[in-house]
PAPADREN-721611 format. One line per field, with one value per residue (C-alpha): residue number from 1; x, y negated, z; residue in one letter. Coordinates in steps of 0.05 Angstrom, whole numbers, always signed. Each point is the difference from the previous one (the first is absolute). Layout:
k [NUM|...];
X [X|...];
Y [Y|...];
Z [Z|...];
r [A|...];
This chain:
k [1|2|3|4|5|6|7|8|9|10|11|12|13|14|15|16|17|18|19|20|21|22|23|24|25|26|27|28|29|30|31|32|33|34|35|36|37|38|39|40|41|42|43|44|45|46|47|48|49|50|51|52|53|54|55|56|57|58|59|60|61|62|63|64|65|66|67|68|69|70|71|72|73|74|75|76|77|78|79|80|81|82|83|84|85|86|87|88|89|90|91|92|93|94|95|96|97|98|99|100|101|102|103|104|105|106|107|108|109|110|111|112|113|114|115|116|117|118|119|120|121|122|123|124|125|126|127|128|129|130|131|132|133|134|135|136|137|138|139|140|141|142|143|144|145|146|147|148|149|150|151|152|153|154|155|156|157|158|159|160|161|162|163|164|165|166|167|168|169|170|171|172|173|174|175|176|177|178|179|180|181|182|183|184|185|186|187|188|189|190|191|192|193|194|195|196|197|198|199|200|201|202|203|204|205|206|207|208|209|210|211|212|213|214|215|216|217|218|219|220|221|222|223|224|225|226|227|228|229|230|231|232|233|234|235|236|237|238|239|240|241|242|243|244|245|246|247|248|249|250|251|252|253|254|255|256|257|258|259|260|261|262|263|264|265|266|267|268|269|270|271|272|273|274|275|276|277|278|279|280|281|282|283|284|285|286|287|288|289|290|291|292|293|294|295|296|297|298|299|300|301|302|303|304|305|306|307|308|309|310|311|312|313|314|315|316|317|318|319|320|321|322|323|324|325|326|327|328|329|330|331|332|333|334|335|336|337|338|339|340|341|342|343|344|345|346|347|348|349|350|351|352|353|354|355|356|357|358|359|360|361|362|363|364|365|366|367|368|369|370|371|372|373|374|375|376|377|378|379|380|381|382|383|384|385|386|387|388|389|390|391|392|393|394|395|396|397|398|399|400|401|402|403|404|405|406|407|408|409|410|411|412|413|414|415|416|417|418|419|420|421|422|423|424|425|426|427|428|429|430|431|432|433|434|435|436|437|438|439|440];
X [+0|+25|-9|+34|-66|-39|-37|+35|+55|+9|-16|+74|+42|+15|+26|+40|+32|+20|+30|+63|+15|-16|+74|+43|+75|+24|+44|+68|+54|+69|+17|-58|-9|-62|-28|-42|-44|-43|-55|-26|-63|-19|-58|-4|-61|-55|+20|+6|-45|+32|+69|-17|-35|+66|+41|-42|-7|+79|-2|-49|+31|+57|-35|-37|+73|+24|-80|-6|-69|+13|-24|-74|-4|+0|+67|+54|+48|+19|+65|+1|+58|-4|+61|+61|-16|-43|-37|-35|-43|-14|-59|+14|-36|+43|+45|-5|+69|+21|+53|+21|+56|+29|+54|+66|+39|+66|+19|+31|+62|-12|+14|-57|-56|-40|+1|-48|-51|-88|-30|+31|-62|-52|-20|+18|-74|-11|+59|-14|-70|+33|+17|+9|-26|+64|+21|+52|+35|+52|+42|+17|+50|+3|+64|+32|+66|+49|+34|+32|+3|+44|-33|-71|+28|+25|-70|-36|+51|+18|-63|-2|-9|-42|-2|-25|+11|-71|+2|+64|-38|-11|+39|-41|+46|-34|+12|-77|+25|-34|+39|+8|-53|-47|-8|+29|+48|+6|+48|-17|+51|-40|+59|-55|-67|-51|-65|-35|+44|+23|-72|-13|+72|-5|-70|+28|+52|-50|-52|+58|+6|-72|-18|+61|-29|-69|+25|+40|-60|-15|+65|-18|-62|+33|+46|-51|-41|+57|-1|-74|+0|+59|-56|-51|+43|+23|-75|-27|+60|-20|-73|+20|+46|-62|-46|+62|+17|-80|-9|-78|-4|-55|-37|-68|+10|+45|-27|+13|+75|-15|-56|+62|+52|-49|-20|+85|+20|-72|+34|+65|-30|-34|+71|+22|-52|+6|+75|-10|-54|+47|+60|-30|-12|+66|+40|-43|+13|+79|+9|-42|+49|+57|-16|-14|+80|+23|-41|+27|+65|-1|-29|+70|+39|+57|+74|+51|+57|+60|+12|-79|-60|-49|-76|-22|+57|-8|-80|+16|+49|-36|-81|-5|+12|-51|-45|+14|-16|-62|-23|+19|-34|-66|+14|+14|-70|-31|+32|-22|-66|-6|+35|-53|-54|+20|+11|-71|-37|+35|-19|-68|-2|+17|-42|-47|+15|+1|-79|-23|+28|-43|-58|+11|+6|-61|-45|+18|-19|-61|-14|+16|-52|-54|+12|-7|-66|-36|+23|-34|-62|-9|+3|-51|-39|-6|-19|-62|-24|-1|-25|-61|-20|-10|-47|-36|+0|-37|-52|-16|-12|-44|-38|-7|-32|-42|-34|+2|-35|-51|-23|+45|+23|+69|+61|+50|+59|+0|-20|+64|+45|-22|+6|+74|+46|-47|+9|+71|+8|-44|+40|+70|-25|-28|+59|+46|-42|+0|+79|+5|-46|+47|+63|-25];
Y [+0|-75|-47|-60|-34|+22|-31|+32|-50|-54|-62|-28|+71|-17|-74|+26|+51|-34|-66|+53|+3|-82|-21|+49|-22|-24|+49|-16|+29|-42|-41|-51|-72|-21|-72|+7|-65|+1|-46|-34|-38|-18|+61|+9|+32|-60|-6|+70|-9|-69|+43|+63|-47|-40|+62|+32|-66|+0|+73|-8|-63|+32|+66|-48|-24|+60|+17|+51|+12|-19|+42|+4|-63|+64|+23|+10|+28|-14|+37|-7|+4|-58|+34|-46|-4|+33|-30|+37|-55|+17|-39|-3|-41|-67|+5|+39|+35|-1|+46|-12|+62|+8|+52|-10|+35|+3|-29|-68|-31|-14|-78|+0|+50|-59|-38|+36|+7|+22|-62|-31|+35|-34|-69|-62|-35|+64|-3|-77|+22|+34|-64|-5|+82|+38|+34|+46|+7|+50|+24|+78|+29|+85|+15|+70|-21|+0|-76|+7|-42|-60|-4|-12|-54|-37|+20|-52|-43|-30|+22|+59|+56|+64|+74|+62|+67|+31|+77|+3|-3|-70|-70|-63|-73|-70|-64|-8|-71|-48|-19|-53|+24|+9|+77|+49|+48|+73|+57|+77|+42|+68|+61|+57|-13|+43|-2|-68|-9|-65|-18|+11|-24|-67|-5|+0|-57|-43|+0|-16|-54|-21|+19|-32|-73|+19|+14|-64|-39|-5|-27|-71|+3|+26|-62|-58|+44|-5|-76|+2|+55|-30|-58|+29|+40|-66|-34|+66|-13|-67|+21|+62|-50|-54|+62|+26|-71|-35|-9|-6|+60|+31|-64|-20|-66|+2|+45|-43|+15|+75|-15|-29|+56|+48|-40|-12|+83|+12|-45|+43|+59|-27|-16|+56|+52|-55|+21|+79|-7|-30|+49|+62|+40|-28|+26|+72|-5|-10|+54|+56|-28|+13|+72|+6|-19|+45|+57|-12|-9|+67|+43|-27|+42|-44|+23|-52|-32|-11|-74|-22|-7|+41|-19|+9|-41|-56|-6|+21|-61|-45|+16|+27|-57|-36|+55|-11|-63|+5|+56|-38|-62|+43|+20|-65|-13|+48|-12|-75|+10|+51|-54|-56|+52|+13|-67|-22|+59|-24|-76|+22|+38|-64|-52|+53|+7|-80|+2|+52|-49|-59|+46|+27|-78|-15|+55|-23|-80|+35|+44|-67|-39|+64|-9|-76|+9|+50|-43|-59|+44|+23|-67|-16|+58|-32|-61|+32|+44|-73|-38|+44|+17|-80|-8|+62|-24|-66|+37|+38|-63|-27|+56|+7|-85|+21|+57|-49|-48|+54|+12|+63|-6|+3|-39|-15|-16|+70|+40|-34|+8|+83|+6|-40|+72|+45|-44|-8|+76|+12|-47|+27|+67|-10|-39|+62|+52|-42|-11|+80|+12|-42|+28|+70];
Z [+0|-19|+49|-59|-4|+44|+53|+70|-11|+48|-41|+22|-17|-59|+8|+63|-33|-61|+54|+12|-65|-24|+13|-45|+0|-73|-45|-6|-32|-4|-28|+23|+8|+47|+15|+62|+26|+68|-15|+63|+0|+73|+5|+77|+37|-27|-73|-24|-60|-31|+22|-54|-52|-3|-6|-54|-33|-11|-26|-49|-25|-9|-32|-47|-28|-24|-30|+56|+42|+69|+58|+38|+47|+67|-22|+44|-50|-70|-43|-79|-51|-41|-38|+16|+73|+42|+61|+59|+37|+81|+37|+79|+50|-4|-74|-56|-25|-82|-9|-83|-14|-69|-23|-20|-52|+35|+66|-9|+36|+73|-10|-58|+40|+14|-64|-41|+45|-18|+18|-60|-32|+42|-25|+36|+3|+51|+35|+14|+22|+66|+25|+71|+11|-21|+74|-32|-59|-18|-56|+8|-38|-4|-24|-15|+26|+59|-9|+71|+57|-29|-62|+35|+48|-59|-34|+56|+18|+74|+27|+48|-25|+19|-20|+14|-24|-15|+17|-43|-66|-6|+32|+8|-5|+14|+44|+20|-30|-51|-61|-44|-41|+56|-2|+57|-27|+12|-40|+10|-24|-22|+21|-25|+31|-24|-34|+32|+53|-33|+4|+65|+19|-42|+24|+79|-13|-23|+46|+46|-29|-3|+76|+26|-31|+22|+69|-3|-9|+70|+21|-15|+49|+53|-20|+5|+53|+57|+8|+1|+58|+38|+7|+16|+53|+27|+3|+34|+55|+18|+5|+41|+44|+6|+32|+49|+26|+7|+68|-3|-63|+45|+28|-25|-3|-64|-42|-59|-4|+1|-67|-37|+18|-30|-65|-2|+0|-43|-48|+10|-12|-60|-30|+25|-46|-62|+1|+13|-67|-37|+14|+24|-73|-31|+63|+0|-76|-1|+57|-51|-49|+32|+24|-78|-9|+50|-32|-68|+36|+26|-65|-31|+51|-11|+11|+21|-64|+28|+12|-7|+44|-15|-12|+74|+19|-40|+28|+69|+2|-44|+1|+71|+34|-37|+15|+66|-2|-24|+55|+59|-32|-4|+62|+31|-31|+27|+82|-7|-23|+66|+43|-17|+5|+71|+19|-31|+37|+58|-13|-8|+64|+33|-29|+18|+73|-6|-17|+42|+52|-24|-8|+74|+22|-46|+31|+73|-22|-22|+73|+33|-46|+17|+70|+3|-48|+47|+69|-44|-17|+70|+26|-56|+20|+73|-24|-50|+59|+34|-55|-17|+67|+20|-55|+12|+63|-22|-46|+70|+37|-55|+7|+61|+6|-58|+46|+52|-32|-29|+70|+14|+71|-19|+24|-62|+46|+34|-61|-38|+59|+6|-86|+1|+22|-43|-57|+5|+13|-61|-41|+32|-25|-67|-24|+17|-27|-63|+1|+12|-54|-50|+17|-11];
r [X|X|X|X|X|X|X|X|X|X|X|X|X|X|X|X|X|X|X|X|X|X|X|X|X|X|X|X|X|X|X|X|X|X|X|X|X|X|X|X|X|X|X|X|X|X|X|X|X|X|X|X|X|X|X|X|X|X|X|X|X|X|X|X|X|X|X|X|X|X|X|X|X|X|X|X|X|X|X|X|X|X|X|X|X|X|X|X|X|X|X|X|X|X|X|X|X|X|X|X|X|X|X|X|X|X|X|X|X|X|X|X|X|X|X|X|X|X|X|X|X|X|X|X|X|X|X|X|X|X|X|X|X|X|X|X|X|X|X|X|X|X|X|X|X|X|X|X|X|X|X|X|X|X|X|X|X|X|X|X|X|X|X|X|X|X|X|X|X|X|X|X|X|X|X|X|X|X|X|X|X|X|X|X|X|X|X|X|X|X|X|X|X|X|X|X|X|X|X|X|X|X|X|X|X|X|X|X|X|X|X|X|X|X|X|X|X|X|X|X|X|X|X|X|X|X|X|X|X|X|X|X|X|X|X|X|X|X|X|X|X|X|X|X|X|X|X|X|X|X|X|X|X|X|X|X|X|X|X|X|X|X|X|X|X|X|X|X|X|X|X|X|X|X|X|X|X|X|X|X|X|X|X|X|X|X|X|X|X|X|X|X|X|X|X|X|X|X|X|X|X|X|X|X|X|X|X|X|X|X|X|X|X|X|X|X|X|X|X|X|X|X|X|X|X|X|X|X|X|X|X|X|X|X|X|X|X|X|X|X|X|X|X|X|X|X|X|X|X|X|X|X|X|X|X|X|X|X|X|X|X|X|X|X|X|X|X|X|X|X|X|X|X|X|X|X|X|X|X|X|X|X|X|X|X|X|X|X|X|X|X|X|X|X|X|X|X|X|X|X|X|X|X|X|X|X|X|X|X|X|X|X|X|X|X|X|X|X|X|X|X|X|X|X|X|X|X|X|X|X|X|X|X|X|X|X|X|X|X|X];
């Protein structure tokens, strides 16, 4: 039974498998010549789209040039042999990588490797059209020869040289330097690699090349981030130093100062996350970019020349620190930001410490004010009881001369003196019942 097209397949089993095999290495047989160009546009996190239409834009330009269909808009990968060069195109997340290789009939003189080179077959309206996106740019030379040590010093001049010998079927020459010209340079010597191994070999060196710029890009934040965090360091100080020495920090009657402290490190903190937005993916970015280099480094298996640093030597003396640089800025980053969180939390805790004070102080004024109000409200209370009992009091005695005077043997005087302690008793009562009766 087939299961090709058929319908158990997981609807992502066929793009998954096919992603191992989307970056083949080139095939090279020496004598070679290779341009390779890293073509950076800026595509971080939040401008992925506008980052792949740019890159495909530049391919197809290019494609269009030579009368050749460019690939789909999606792709990720792109080789064709336009017959005096070839190019293999890669799409990553920030640059896109042209790697133009062209075979050579014999290998040239040493001196002359880098004269006739395959971008002399790529017009100069698209070169000019990479203006200010070019990352990397190499010139590769595969050469079926064993020059020696003298002849490739005087090959690149005073600058340092490194070398490494690759497994003992290949050596790889370069300065990691940019010359006149603008292109890197790099010689490897082929001593009887076999089938694709120059590929994959070549293929190494220059992504290198590439990840070593990539990672590099986030030396110059850490550069321009230190002064802003040695400020910020010195600002949270003096705010940490104005809560140690207050002598009234905790007293309610300046809670003011205590307000502006807080809106001061909020502020900090505020700074504090702009930076960390602005450096956090290009520090995360050049650290994957550097474990990239040390990968690469260590699929060459590289066995020391005599008299030249190796590969790994050259970066651990010259990348690593930068590297390092970059870590313990993140990480700087990353302390501070905890620093002014703790000292906020602990602001907070104060101011709030300061209010339950004034609330406390508040709530007493107000048990003080209760206290006054119901001493006033009995005293008014004695004074209804008194109040409405005299003129009860009266209506009693009018009563009492109007039976008088209707022939009722009655004397008014006693009758209001007898009804004056029931009427203030009735009163007294009736005016609590009713003042029980509210409060419930």
């Amino acid at each position: 039974m087939s299961i090709a097209h058929s319908s158990l397949n997981h609807f992502l089993r066929i793009p998954l498998a096919a992603e191992v095999h989307s970056r083949p290495s080139l095939r090279l047989s020496g004598p070679e010549a290779l341009t390779h160009l890293a073509v950076y546009s800026g595509g971080d996190l939040d401008a992925g789209p506008s980052h792949n239409a740019f890159q495909h834009q530049l391919l197809v330009a290019l494609c269009q040039h030579f009368g050749v269909a460019g690939p789909h808009l999606d792709a990720r990968y792109y080789f064709h042999d336009f017959g005096a060069f070839r190019l293999q195109w890669e799409a990553h997340t920030e640059f896109a990588t042209y790697t133009f290789a062209e075979r050579r009939l014999e290998t040239p003189e040493l001196e002359h490797g880098f004269d006739q080179v395959p971008l002399r077959h790529i017009p100069e309206k698209w070169l000019h059209g990479l203006q200010g996106t070019v990352m990397a740019a190499t010139h590769l030379v595969l050469a079926e020869s064993n020059v020696g040590l003298d002849a490739m010093r005087a090959a690149f001049g005073a600058n340092l040289l490194v070398g490494t010998d690759s497994q003992n079927f290949a050596r790889i020459w370069t300065d990691f330097a940019i010359a006149p010209d603008g292109f890197g340079r790099v010689v490897v010597e082929d001593l009887g690699m076999q089938y694709q191994q120059a590929g994959r070999l070549v293929q190494r060196v220059l992504e290198i090349e590439t990840y070593r710029m990539m990672a590099l890009l986030g030396l110059p934040h850490a550069q321009q981030a230190g002064p802003v965090l040695n400020a910020i360091e010195s600002e949270l100080a003096r705010l940490s130093a104005g809560m140690t020495d207050s002598t009234e920090a905790l007293s309610p009657d300046t809670p003011d100062d205590e307000r502006d402290l807080l809106q001061k490190i909020t502020a900090l903190a505020a700074r504090m996350e702009k930076l960390a937005h602005e450096n956090s993916y290009r520090f995360s970015a050049s650290k994957a970019y550097y474990r990239l280099v040390l990968a690469r480094i260590d699929e060459l298996r590289e066995t020391r020349i005599a008299g030249v640093p190796t590969i790994r030597e050259f970066m651990d003396r010259r990348l690593a620190p930068a590297m390092n640089t970059c870590e313990s800025m993140a990480l700087r980053q990353e302390v501070l930001a905890g620093r002014i969180a703790r000292t906020n939390d602990l602001l907070r805790t104060r101011v709030g410490i300061v209010q339950e004070q004034q609330n406390r102080r508040i709530l007493e004024s107000l048990n003080t004010r209760a206290a006054q109000q119901l001493r006033l409200q009995q005293a008014v209370e004695g004074l209804s009881v008194v109040a409405i009992s005299y003129y009860s009091i009266g209506l009693v005695s009018y009563a009492g001369k109007a039976l008088k005077a209707a022939g009722v043997p009655l004397n008014p005087d006693v009758l209001t003196g007898v009804m004056i302690p029931l009427l203030v008793g009735a009163v007294w009562l009736g005016l609590r019942r009713m003042h029980h009766k509210v409060a419930s």
